[in-house]
N, CA, C and O atoms as a printed pandas DataFrame, in Angstrom:
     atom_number atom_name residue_name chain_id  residue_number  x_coord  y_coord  z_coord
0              1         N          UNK        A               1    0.852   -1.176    0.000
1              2        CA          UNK        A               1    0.000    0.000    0.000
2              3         C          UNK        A               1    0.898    1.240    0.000
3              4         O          UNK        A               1    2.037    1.170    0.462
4              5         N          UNK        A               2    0.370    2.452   -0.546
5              6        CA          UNK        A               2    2.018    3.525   -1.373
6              7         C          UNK        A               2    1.255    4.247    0.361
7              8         O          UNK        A               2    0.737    3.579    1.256
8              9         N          UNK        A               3    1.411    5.415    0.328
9             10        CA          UNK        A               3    1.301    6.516    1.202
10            11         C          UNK        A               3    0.093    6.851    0.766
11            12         O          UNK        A               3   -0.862    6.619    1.507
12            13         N          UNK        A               4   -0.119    7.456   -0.504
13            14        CA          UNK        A               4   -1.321    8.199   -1.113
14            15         C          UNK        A               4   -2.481    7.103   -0.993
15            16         O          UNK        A               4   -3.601    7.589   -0.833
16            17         N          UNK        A               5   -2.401    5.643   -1.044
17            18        CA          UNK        A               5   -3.129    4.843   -0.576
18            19         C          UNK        A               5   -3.782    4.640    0.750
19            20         O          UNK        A               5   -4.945    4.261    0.887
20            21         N          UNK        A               6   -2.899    4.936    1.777
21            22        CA          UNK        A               6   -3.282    4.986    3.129
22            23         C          UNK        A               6   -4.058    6.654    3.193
23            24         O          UNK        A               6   -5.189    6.876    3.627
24            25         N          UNK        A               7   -3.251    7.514    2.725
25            26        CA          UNK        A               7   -3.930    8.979    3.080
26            27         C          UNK        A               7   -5.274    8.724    2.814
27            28         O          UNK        A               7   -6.119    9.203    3.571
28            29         N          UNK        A               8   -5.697    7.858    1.592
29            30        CA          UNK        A               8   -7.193    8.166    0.802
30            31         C          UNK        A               8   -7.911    6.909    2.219
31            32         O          UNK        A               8   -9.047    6.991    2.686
32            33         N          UNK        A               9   -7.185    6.191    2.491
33            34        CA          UNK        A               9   -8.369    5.438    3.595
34            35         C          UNK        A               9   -8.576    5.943    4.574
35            36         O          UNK        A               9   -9.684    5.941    5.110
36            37         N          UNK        A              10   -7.166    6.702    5.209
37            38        CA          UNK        A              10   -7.914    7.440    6.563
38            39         C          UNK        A              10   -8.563    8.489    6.366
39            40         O          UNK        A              10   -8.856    9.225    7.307
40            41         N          UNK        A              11   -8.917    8.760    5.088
41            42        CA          UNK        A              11  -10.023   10.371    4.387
42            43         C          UNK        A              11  -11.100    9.902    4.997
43            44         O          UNK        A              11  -11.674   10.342    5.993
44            45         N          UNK        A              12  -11.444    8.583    4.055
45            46        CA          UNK        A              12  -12.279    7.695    4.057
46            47         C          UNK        A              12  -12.619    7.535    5.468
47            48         O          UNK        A              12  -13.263    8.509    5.856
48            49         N          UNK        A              13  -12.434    6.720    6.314
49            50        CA          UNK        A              13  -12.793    6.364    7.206
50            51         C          UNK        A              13  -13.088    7.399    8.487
51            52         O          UNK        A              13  -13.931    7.155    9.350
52            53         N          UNK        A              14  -12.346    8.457    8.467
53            54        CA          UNK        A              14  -12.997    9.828    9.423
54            55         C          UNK        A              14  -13.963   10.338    8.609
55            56         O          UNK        A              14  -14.734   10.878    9.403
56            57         N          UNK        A              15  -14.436   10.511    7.400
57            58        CA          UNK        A              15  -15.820   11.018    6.293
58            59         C          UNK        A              15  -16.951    9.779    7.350
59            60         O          UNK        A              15  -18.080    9.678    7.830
60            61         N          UNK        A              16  -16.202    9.363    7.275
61            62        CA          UNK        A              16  -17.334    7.501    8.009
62            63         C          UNK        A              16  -17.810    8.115    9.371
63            64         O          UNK        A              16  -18.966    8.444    9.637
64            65         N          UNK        A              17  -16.883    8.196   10.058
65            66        CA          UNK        A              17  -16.483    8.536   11.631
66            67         C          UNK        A              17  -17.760   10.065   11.762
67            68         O          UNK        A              17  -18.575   10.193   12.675
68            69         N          UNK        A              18  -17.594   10.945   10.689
69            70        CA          UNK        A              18  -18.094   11.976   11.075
70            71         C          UNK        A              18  -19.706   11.785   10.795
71            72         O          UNK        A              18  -20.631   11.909   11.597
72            73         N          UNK        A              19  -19.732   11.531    9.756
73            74        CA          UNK        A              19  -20.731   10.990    9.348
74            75         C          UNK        A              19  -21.652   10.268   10.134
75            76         O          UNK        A              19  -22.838   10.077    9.865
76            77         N          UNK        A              20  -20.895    9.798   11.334
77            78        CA          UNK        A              20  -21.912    8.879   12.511
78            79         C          UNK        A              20  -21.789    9.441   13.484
79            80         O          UNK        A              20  -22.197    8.907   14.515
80            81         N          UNK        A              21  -21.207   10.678   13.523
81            82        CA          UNK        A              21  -21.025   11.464   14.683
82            83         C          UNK        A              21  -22.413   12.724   15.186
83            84         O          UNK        A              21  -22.883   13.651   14.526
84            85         N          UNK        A              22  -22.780   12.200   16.744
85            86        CA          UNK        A              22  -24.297   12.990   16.406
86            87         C          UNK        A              22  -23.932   14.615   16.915
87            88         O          UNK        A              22  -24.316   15.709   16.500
88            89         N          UNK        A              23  -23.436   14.394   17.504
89            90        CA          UNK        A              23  -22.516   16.255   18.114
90            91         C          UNK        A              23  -22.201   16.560   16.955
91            92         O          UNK        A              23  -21.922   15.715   16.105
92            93         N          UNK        A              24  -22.198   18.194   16.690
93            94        CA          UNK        A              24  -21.993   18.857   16.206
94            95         C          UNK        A              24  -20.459   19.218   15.713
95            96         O          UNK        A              24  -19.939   19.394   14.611
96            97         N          UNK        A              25  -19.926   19.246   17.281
97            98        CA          UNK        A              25  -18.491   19.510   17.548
98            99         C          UNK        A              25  -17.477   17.899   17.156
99           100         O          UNK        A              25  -16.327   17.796   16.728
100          101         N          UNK        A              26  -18.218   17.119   17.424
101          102        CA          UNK        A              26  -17.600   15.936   16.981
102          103         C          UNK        A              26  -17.555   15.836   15.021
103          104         O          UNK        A              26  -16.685   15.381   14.279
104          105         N          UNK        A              27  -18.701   16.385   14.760
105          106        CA          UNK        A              27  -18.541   16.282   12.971
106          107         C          UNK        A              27  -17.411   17.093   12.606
107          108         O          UNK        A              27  -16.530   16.577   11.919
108          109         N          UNK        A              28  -17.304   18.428   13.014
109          110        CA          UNK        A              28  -16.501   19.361   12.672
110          111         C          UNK        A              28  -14.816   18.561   12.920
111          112         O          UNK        A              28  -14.021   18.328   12.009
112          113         N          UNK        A              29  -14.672   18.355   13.929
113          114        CA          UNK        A              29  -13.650   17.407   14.167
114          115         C          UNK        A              29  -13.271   16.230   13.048
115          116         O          UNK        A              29  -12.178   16.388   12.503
116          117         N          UNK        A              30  -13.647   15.671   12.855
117          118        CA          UNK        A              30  -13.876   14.459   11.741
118          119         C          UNK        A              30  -13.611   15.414   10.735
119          120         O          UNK        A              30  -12.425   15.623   10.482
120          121         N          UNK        A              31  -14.464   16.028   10.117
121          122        CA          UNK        A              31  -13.778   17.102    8.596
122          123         C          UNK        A              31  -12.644   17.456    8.650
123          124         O          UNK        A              31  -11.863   17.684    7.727
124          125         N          UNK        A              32  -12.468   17.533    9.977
125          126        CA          UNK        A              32  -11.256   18.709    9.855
126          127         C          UNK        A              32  -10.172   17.434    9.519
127          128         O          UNK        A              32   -9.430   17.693    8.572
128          129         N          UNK        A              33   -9.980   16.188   10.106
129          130        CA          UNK        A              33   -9.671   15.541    9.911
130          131         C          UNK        A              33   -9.111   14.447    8.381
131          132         O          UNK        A              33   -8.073   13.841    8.115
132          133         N          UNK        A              34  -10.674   14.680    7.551
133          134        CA          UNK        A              34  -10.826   14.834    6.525
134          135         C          UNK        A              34   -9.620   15.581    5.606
135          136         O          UNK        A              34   -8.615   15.144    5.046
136          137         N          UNK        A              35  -10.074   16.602    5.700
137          138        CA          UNK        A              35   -9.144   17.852    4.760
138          139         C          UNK        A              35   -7.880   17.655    5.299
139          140         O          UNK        A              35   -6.976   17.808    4.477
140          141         N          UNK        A              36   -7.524   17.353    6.468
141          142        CA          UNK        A              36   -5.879   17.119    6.442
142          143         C          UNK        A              36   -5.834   15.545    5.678
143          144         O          UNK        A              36   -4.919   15.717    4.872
144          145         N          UNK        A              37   -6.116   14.704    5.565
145          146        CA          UNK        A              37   -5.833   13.537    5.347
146          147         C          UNK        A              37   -5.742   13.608    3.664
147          148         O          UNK        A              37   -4.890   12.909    3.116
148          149         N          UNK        A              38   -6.461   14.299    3.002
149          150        CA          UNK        A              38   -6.826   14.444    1.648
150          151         C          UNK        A              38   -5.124   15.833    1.208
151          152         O          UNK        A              38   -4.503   15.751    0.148
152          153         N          UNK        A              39   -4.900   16.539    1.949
153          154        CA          UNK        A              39   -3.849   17.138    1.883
154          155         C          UNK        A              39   -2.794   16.983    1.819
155          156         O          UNK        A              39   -1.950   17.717    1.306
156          157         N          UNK        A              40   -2.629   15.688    2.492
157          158        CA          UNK        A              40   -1.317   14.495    2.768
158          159         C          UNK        A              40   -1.269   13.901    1.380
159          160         O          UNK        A              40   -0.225   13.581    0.812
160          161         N          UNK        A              41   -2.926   13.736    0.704
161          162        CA          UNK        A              41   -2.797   12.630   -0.190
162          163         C          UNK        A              41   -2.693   13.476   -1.026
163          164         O          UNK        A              41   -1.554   13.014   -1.093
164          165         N          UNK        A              42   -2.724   14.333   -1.813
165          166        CA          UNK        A              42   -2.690   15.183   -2.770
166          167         C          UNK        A              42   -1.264   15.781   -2.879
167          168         O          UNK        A              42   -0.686   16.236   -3.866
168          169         N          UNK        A              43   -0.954   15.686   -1.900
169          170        CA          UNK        A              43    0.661   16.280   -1.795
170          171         C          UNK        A              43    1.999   14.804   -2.129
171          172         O          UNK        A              43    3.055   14.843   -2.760
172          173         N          UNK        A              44    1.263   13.543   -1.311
173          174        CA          UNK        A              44    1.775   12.322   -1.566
174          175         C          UNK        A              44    1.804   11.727   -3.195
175          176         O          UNK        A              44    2.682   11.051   -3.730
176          177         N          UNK        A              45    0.618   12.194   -3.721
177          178        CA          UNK        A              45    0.414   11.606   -5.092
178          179         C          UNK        A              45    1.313   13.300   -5.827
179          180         O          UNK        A              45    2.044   13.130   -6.803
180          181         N          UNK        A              46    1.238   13.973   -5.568
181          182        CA          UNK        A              46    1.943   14.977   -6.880
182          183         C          UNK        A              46    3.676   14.474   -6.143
183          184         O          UNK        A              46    4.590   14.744   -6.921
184          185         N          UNK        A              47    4.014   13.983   -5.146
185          186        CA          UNK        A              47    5.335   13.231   -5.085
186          187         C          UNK        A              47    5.713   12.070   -6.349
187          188         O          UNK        A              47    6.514   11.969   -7.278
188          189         N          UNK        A              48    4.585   11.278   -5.729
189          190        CA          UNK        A              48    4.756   10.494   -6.984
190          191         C          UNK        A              48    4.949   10.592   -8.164
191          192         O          UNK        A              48    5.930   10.006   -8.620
192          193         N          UNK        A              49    4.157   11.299   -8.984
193          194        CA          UNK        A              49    3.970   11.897  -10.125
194          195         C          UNK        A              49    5.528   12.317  -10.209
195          196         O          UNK        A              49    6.309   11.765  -10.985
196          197         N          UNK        A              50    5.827   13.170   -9.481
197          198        CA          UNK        A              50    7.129   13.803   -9.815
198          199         C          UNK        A              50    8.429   12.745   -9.768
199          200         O          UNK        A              50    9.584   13.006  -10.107
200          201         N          UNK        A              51    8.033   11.777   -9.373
201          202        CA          UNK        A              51    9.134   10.609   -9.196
202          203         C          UNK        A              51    9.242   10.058  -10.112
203          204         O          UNK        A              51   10.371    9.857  -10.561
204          205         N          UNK        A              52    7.918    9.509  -10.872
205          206        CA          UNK        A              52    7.500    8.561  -12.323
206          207         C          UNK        A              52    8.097    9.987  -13.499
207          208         O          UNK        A              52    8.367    9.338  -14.509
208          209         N          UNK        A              53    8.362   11.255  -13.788
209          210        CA          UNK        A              53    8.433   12.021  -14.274
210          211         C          UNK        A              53    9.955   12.169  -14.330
211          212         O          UNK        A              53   10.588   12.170  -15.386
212          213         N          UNK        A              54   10.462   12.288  -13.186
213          214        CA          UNK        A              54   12.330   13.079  -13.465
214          215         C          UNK        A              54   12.977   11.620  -12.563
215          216         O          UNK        A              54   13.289   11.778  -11.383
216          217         N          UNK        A              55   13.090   10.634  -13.033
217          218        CA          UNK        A              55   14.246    9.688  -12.464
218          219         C          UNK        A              55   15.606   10.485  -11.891
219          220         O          UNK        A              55   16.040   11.536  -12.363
220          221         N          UNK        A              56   16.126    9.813  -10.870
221          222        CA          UNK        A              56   17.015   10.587   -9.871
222          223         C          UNK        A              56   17.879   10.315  -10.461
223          224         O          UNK        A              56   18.123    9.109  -10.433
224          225         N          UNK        A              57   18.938   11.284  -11.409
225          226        CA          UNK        A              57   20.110   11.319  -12.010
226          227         C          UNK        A              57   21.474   11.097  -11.176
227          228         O          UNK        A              57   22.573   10.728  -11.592
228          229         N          UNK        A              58   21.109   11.399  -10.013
229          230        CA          UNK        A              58   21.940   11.464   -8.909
230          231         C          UNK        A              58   22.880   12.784   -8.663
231          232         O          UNK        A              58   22.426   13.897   -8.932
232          233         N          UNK        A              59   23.916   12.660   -8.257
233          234        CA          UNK        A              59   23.834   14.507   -7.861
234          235         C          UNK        A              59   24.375   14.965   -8.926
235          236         O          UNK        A              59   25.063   14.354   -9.744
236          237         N          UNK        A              60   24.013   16.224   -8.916
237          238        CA          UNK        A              60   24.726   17.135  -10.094
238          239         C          UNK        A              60   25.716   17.234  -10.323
239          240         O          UNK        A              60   26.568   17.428   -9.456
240          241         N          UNK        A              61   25.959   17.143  -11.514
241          242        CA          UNK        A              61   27.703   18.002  -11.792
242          243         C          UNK        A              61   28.184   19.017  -11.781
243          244         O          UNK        A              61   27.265   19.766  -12.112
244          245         N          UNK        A              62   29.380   19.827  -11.558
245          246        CA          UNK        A              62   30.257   21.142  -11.307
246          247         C          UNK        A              62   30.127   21.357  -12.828
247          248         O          UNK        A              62   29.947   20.422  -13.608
248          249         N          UNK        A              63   30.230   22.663  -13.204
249          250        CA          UNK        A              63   30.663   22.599  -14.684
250          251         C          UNK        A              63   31.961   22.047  -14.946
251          252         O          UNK        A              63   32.250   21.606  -16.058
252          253         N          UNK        A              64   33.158   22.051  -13.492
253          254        CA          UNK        A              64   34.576   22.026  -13.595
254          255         C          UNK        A              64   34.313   20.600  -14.222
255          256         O          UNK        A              64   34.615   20.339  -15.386
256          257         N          UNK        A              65   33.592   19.491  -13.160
257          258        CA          UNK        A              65   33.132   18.203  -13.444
258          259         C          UNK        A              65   32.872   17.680  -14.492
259          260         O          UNK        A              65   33.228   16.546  -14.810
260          261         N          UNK        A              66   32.287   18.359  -15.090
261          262        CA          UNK        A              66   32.156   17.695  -16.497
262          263         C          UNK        A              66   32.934   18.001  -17.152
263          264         O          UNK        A              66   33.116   16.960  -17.783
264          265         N          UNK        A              67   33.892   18.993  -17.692
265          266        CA          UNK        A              67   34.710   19.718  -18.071
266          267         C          UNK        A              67   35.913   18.379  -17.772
267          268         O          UNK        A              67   36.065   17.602  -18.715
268          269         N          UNK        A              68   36.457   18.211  -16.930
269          270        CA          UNK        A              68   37.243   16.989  -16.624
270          271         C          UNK        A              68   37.008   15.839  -16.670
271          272         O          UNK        A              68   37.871   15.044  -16.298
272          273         N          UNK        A              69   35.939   15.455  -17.076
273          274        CA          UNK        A              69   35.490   14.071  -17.241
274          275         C          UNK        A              69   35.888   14.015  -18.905
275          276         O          UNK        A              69   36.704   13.329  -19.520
276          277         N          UNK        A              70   34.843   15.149  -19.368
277          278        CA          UNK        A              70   35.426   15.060  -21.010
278          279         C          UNK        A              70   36.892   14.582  -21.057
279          280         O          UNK        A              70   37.407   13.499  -21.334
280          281         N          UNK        A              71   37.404   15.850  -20.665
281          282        CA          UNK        A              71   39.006   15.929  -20.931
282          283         C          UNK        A              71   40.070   14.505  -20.756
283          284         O          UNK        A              71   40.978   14.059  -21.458
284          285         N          UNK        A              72   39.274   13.945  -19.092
285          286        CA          UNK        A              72   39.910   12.695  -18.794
286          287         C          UNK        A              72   39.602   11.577  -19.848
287          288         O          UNK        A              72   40.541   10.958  -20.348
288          289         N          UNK        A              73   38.551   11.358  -20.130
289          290        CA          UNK        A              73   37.627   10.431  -21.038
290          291         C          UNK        A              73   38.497   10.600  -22.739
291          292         O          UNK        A              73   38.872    9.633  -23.403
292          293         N          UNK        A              74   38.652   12.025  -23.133
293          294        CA          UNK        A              74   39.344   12.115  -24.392
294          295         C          UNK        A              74   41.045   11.790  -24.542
295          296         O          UNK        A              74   41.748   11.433  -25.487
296          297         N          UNK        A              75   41.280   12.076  -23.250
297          298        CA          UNK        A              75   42.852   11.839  -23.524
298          299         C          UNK        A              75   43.021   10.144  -22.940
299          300         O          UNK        A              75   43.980    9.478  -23.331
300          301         N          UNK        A              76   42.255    9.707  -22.227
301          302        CA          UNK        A              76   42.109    8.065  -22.332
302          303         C          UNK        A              76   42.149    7.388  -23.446
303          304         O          UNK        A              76   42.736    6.317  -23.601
304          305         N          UNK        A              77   41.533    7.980  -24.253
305          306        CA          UNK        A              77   41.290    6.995  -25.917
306          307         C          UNK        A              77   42.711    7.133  -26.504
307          308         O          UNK        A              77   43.390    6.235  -27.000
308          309         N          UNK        A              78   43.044    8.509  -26.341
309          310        CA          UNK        A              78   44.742    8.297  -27.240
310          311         C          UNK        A              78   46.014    7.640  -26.543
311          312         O          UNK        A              78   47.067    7.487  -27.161
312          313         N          UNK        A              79   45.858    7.289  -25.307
313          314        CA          UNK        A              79   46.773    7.119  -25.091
314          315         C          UNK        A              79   46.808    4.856  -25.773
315          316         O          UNK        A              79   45.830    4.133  -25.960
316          317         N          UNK        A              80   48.422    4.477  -25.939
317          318        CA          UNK        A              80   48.515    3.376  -26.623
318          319         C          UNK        A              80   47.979    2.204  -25.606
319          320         O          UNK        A              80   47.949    1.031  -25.978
């Protein structure tokens, strides 16, 4: 089960909770509950998204970095 999976059941299940709740102050509670849980999941799933989207290249390079990799990489081939 991912994260965004669990966020959407505990939405779910306090929508339930409030929903059977006969106080007033107890429903409000439960929503509020609600909207954070759906916030988690909306924020959990645009993670995802962004994960399936830019694969982790791993860390960046210096410009010096690449600059010397070329250089190392080109003068490797000539040598005998």
């Amino acid at each position: 089960m991912t994260s965004t999976e669990l966020f959407r059941q505990r939405a779910a299940e306090c929508r339930r909770l409030g929903a059977a709740a006969r106080n007033t102050n107890d429903k409000k509670f439960w929503l509020g509950l609600v909207e954070r849980w759906q916030a988690l999941e909306s924020r959990s799933q645009a993670l995802e998204n962004r994960s399936v989207r830019k694969p982790d290249r791993g860390k960046p390079r210096s410009l010096f970095e690449t600059v010397a990799r070329r250089h190392i990489n080109t003068d490797s081939s000539r040598v005998p």
